[in-house]
C-alpha positions in Angstrom: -32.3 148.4 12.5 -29.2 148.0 14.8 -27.0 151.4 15.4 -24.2 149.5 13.6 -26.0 149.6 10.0 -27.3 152.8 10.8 -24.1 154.2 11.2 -22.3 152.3 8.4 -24.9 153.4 6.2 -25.6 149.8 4.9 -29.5 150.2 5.6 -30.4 151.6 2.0 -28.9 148.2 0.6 -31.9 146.4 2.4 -31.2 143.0 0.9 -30.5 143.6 -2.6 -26.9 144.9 -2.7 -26.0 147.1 -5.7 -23.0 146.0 -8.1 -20.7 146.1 -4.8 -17.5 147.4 -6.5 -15.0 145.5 -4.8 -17.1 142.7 -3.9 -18.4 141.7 -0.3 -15.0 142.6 1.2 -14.8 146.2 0.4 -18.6 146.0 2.5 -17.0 144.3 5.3 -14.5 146.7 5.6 -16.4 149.9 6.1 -17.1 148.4 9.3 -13.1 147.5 9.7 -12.4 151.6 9.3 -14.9 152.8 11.8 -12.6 151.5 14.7 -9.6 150.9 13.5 -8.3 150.4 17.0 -11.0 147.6 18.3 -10.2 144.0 18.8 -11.5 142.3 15.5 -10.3 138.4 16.3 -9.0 137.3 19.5 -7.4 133.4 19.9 -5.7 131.5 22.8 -2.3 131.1 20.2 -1.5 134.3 18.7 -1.7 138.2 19.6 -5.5 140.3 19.6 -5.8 141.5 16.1 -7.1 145.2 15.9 -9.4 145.8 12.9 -6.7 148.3 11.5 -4.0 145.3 11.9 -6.6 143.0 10.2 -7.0 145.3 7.3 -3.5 145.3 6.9 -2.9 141.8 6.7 -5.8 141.2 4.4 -3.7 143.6 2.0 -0.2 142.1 2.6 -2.1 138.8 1.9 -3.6 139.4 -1.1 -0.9 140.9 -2.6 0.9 137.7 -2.2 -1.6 135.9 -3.5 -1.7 138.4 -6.6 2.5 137.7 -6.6 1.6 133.8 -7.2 -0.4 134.2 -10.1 -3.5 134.6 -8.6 -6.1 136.1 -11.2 -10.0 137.2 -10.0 -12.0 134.0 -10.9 -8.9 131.8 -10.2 -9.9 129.3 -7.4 -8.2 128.5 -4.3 -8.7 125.2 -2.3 -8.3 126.2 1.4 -7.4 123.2 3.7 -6.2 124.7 7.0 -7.4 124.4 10.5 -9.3 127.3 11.9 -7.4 130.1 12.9 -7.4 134.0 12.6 -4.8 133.7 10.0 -7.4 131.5 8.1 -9.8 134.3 8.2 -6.8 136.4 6.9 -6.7 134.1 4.3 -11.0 134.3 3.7 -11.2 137.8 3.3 -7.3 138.2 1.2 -9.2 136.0 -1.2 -11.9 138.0 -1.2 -10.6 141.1 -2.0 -8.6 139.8 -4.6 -11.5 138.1 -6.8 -10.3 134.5 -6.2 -12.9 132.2 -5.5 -12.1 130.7 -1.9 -13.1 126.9 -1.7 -12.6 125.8 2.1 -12.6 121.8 2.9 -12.6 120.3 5.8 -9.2 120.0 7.6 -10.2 116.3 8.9 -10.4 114.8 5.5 -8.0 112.0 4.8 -5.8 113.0 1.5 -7.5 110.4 -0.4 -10.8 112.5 0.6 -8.9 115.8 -0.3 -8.2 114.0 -3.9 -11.9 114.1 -4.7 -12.4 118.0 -4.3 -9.5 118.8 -6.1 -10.3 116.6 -9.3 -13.5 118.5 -9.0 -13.1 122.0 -8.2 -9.8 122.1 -10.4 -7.7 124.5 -8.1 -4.8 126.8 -9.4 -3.9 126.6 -5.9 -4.0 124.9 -2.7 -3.4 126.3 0.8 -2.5 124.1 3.4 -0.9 124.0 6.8 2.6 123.5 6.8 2.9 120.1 8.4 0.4 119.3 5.4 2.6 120.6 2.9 4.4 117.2 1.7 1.4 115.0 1.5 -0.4 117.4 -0.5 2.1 118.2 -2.9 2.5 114.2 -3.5 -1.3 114.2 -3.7 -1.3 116.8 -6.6 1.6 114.8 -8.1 -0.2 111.8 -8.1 -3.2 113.6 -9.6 -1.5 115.1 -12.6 -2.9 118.2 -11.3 -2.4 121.6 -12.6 -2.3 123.2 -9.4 0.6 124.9 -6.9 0.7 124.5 -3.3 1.5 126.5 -0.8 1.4 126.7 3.2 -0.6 128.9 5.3 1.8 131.3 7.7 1.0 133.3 10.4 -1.2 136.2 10.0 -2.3 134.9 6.9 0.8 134.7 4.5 2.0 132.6 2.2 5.4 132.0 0.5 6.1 133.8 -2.3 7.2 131.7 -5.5 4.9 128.5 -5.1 3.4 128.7 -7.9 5.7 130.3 -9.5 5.1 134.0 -9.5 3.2 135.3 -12.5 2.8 139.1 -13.8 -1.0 140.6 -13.4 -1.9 142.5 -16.3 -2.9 146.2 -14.7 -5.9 146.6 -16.3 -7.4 143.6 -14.1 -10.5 144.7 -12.0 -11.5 143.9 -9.1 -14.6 141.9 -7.9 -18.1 142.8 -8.3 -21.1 141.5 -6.6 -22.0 139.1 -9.3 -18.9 137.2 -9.0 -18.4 134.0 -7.8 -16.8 134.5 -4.6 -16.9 130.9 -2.9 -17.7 127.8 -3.7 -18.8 125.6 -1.1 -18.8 121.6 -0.7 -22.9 120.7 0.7 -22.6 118.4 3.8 -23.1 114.8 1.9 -25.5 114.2 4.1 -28.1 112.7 1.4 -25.5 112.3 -1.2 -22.2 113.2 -2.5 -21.3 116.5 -1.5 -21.8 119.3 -4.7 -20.0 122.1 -4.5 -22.8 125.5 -4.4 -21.0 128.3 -6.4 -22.1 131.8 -4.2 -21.9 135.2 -5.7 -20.5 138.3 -3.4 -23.8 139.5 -3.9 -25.8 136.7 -2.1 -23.3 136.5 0.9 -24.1 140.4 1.0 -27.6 139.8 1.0 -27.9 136.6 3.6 -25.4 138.6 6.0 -27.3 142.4 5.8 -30.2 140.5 6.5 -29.2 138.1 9.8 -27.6 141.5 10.8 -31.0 143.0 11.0 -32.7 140.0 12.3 -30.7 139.3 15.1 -30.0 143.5 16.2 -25.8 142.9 15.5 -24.4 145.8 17.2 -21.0 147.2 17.4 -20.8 146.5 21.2 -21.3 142.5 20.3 -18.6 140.3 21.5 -18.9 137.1 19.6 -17.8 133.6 20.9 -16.5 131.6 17.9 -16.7 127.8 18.3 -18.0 126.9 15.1 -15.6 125.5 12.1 -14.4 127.5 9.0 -15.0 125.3 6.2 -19.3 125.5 6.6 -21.5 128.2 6.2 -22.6 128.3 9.8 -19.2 129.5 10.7 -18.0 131.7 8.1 -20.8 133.5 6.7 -23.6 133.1 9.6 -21.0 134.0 12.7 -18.2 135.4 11.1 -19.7 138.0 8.6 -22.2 139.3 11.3 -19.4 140.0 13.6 -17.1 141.4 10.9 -20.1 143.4 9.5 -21.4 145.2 12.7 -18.0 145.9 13.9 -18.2 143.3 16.6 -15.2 141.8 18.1 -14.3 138.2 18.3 -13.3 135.3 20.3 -12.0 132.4 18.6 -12.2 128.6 20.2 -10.1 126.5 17.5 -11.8 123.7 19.4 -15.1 123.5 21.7 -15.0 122.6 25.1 -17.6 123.5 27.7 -16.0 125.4 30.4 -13.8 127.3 28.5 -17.0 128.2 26.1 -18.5 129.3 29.9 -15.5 131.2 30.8 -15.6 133.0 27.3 -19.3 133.9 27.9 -18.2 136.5 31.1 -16.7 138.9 28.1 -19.3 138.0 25.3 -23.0 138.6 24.4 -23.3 136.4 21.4 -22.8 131.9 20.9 -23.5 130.2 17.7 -23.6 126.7 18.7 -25.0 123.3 16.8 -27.6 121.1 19.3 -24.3 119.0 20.3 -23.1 122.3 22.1 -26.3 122.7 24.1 -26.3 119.0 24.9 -22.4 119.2 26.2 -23.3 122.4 27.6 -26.1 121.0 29.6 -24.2 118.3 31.6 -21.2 120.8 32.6 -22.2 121.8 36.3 -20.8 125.5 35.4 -24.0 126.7 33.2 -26.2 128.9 35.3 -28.1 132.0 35.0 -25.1 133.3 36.6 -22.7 132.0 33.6 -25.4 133.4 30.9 -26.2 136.9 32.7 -24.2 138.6 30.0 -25.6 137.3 27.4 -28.2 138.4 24.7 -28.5 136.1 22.3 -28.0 132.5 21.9 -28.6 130.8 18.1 -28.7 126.8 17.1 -28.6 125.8 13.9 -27.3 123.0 11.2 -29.0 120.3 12.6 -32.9 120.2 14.3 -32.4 120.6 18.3 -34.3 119.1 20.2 -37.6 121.0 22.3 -36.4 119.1 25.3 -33.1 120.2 25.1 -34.5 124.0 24.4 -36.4 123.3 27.5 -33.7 122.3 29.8 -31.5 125.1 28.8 -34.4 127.6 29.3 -34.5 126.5 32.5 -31.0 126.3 33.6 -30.2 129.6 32.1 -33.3 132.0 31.3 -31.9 132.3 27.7 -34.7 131.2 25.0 -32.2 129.9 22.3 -33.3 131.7 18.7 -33.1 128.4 16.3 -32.9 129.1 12.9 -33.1 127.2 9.6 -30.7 127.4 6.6 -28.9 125.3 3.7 -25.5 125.9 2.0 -27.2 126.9 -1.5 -29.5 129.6 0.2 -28.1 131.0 3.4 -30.5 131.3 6.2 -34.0 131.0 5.1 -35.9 131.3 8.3 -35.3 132.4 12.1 -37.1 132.9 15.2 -37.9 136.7 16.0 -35.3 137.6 18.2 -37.5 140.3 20.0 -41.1 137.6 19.7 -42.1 134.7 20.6 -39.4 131.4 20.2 -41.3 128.0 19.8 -38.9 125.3 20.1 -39.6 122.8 17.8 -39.7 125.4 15.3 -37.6 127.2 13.1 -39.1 130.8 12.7 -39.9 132.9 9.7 -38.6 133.6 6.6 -35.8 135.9 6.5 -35.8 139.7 5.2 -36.6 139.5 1.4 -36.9 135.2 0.9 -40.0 134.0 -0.3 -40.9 130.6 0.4 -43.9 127.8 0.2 -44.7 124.7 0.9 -45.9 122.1 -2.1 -47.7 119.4 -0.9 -49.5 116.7 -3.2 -52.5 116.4 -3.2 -52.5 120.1 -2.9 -53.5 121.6 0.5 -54.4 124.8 1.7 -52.1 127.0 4.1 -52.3 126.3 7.2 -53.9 122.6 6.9 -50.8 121.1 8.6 -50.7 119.6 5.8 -46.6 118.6 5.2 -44.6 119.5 1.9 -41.9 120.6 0.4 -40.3 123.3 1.3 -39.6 125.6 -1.9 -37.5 129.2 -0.9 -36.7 132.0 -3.2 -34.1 134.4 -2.2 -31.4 137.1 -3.0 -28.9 134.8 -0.7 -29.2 131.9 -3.2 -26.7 130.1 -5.3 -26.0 130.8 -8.9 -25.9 126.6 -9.5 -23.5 123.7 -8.6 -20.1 123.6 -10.2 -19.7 122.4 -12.9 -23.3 121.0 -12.3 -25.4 122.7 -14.8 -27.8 119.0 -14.5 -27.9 119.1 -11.2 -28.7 122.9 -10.7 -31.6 122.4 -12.7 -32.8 119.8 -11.0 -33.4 122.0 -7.7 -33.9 125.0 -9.0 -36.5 125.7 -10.9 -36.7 128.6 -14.5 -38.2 131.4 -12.4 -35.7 130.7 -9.2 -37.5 128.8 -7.0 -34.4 126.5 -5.1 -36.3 122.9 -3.9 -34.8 122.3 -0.2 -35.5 118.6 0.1 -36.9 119.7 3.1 -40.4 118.6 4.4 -42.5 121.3 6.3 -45.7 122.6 8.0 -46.6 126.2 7.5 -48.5 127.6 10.0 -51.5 130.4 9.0 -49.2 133.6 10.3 -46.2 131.8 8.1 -44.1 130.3 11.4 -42.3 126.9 10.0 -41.9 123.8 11.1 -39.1 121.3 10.0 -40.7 117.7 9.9 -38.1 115.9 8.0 -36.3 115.5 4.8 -38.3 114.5 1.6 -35.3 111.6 0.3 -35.9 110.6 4.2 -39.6 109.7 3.7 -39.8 106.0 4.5 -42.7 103.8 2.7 -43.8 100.7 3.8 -46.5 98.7 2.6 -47.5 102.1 0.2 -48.0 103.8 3.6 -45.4 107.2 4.5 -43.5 107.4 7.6 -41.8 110.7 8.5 -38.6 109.5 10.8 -39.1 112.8 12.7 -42.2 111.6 14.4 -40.8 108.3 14.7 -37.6 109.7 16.6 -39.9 111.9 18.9 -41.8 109.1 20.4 -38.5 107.2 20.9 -36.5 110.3 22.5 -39.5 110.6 24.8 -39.1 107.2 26.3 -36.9 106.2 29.4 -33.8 105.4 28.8 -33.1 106.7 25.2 -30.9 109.3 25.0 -30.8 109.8 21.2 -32.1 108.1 18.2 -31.9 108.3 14.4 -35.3 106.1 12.1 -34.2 105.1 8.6 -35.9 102.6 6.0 -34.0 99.3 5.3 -35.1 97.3 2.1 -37.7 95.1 3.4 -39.1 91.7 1.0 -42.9 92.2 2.2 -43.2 95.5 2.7 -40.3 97.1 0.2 -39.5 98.9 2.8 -39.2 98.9 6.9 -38.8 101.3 9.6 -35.4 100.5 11.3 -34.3 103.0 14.7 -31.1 103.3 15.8 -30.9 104.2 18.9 -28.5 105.5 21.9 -29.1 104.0 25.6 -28.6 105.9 28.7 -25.3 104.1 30.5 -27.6 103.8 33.3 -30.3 102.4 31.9 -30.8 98.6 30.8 -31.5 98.3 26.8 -34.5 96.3 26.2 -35.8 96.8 22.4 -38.9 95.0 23.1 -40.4 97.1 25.6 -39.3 100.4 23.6 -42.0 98.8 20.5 -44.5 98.3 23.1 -44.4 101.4 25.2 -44.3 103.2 21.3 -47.4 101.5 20.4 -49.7 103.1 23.0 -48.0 106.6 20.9 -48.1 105.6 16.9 -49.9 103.5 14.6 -48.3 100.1 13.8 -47.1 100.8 10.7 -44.1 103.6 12.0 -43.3 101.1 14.3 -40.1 99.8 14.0 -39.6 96.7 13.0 -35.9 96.6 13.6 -34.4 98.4 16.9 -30.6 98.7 16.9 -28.9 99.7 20.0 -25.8 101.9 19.3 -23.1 103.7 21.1 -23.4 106.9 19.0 -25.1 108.0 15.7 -22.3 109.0 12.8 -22.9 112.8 12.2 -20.9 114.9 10.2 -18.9 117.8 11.6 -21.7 120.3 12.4 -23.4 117.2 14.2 -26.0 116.3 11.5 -26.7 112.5 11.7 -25.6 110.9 8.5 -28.3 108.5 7.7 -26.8 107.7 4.2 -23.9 105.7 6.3 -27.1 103.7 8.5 -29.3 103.1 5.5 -25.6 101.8 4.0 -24.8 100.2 6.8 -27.9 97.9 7.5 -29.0 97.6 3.7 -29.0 93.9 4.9 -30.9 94.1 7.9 -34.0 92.3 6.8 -31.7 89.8 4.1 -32.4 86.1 5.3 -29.1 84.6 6.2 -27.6 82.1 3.9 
């Protein structure tokens, strides 16, 4: 156990918090008051924030949140850039018992429209410049909601909504309380909002804090987005938990990542970060030497690219495997052995399995379903009680979509998603495998496997794939050189040469918008 939790005393939580009076922030703050002084958030636009000044604004923050009418349970739609005065915001929210729903500040207001009808806000927070074209948005809506802009360290106007009185007998938050809801990527469908309790955001972030030794030393480098769990509860609430301090990029760019590195000891990046970090001539051992731990995670990096930063750094990057309704479910041991290609164990109190049909025995290679049980998991889906039953199961048992191999001593290995599963002719494909052979070959850079409605076979194998600039695209010869590697059948029958692959913020390729995209591909033309 790091000297952080020791010293905060958090150890005898283990993963099960107690009730938590005053929710997850009054937890994050006993690490705010054993250093007042210390740099909490640091950011190219604004002033190093001490964790003394932090604490204050999180109170100045709330109260004005409490002055607008905002009850425990009420639910606030966050749509801000990142910024520390968004993390202000976070925790204000927190403390106060309002459930904090972040979106994505890229969205379109037409896009924004769709998480408002369905979270039903009593309040959104935007940034200023945003502040007309949301309030015509709600307008148009007929919603019942205020809005209000986002100020520097974390304020908002007083009087929009219009102030109400809190009755004084309110209490605060406990850990059973809802204390975000969060919007799933949309990756394999529309995005369903997973309602987490303080308690399981306790659980997930005691736990990483163990796994990965987070220490009060730690100097954290911050280039991930807000509005995802990868950013605010993986990076964010181990650094605020242990005490660590910092460094916020509001947008990532190689060398100044580099730069940043020479005063930090921890990077949470996605597999695009590696990739861009890999062609900036600046990463060296040199750049890395002060380093201890580098993570990947939202979307499966590649061993190659695991491989080339290995070598160009000496850093073995810990890759780790989570969902929004869970938290992290698995990681590499950060003091064992790293196997790229893989994602690890299961994390400190989750249970998981893998359900194959025909049943198989552990250890057969034999690929499933991942199943994972946890303390981190969701209570449901908004407003979804349908849904939530459909993936989790009477006794808890939350279904991943996620296809797996579990190895005898319980390492896991990612082979693809189950509503990816392509079958053609009544025979399975796993894209995974598919994509490997093809990312192996000269000349591809990247490539994404799909199935396309197909008349003879009901369905085909389709790639999309990325050329190297240098390199001269030839489909043809990518089928043949693949079928000295697979069996005919994962061949594709269809090889589309793209510029890039559409991915979602954290970088996870969207195949919904491929498989929408070439629904047609094997249609005969009028």
């Amino acid at each position: 156990m790091s000297e952080s939790l020791e010293h905060a005393d958090l150890g005898r939580w283990r993963v099960e918090p107690p009730v938590l009076p005053g929710g997850l922030y009054q937890l994050l703050r006993q690490a705010f008051l054993r250093d007042p002084s210390k740099v909490a958030l640091e950011a190219d636009d604004c002033p190093p924030v001490s964790y003394g000044e932090l604490d204050s604004m999180v109170e100045r923050c709330r109260s004005r949140l409490e002055a607008c009418g905002i009850e425990p349970g009420d639910r606030v739609l966050v749509y801000v850039e990142k910024s520390p005065a968004n993390v202000v915001l976070y925790l204000a929210c927190l403390s106060r018992g309002a459930v904090y729903i972040p979106v994505n500040p890229s969205y379109t207001p037409v896009e924004l429209a769709a998480f408002v009808e369905d979270a039903g806000p009593r309040l959104v927070i935007c940034d200023a410049s945003r502040l007309a074209v949301v309030a015509a948005m709600l307008k148009d809506l007929g919603a019942h909601a205020g809005v209000a802009p986002l100020c520097s360290g974390g304020l908002i106007p007083i009087g929009t909504p219009p102030p109400q009185l809190s009755t004084p007998e309110v209490r605060g938050p406990v850990g059973s309380d809802p204390a975000v809801i969060l919007y799933t990527s949309g990756t394999t469908g529309p995005p369903r909002g997973a309602v987490l309790t303080h308690q399981a955001l306790a659980a997930n972030a005691l736990a990483l804090c163990r796994a990965w030794d987070f220490r009060l030393e730690d100097v954290l480098v911050h280039a991930l987005p807000l509005f995802h769990t990868h950013g605010l509860f993986v990076a964010l609430h181990c650094a605020l938990l242990s005490g660590a301090s910092t460094l916020f990029m509001n947008a990532f760019e190689t060398g100044a990542a580099i730069r940043l590195w020479r005063r930090a000891t921890v990077f949470m990046g996605v597999p695009t970060h590696y990739t861009r970090l890999l062609s900036d001539p600046g990463l060296s051992v040199r750049a890395a030497s002060g380093m201890r731990l580098f993570t990947c995670g939202s979307a499966p990096l590649l061993p190659q690219t695991w491989e080339d930063f290995r070598l160009r750094t000496g850093h073995r990057i810990v890759e780790r495997y989570g969902m929004t309704e869970v938290g992290i479910i698995t990681s590499n041991p950060y003091g064992g052995e790293r196997i790229p290609g893989t994602v690890g164990y299961p994390m400190e109190g989750v249970e998981i399995k893998v359900v194959t049909k025909p049943v198989a025995e552990p250890g057969s290679g034999a690929a499933g379903e991942l199943l994972v049980r946890s303390p981190g998991s969701f209570s449901g889906y908004f407003a979804g009680p349908d849904e939530t039953a459909r993936v989790v199961s009477a006794d808890g048992w939350v279904s991943t979509g996620d296809l797996a191999v579990l190895a005898d001593d319980g390492r896991v290995t990612l082979v693809g998603r189950s509503k990816d599963v392509i079958i053609t002719g009544a025979l399975n494909v796993h894209p995974p495998e598919v994509e490997a052979a093809l990312n192996s070959l000269p000349g591809v850079v990247e490539s994404a496997v799909f199935g396309a409605p197909h008349p003879d076979f009901g369905e085909a194998v389709v790639a999309a794939v990325v050329w190297d600039a240098d390199a001269n695209p030839d489909a043809d010869r990518l089928r043949q050189a693949l079928s000295k590697k697979l069996a005919g059948y994962k061949i594709p029958k269809r090889i589309l040469l793209v510029e890039r692959l559409p991915r979602n913020a954290m970088g996870k390729v969207q195949k919904t918008i491929l498989r929408s995209r070439n629904a047609g591909v094997f249609t005969p033309g009028p």
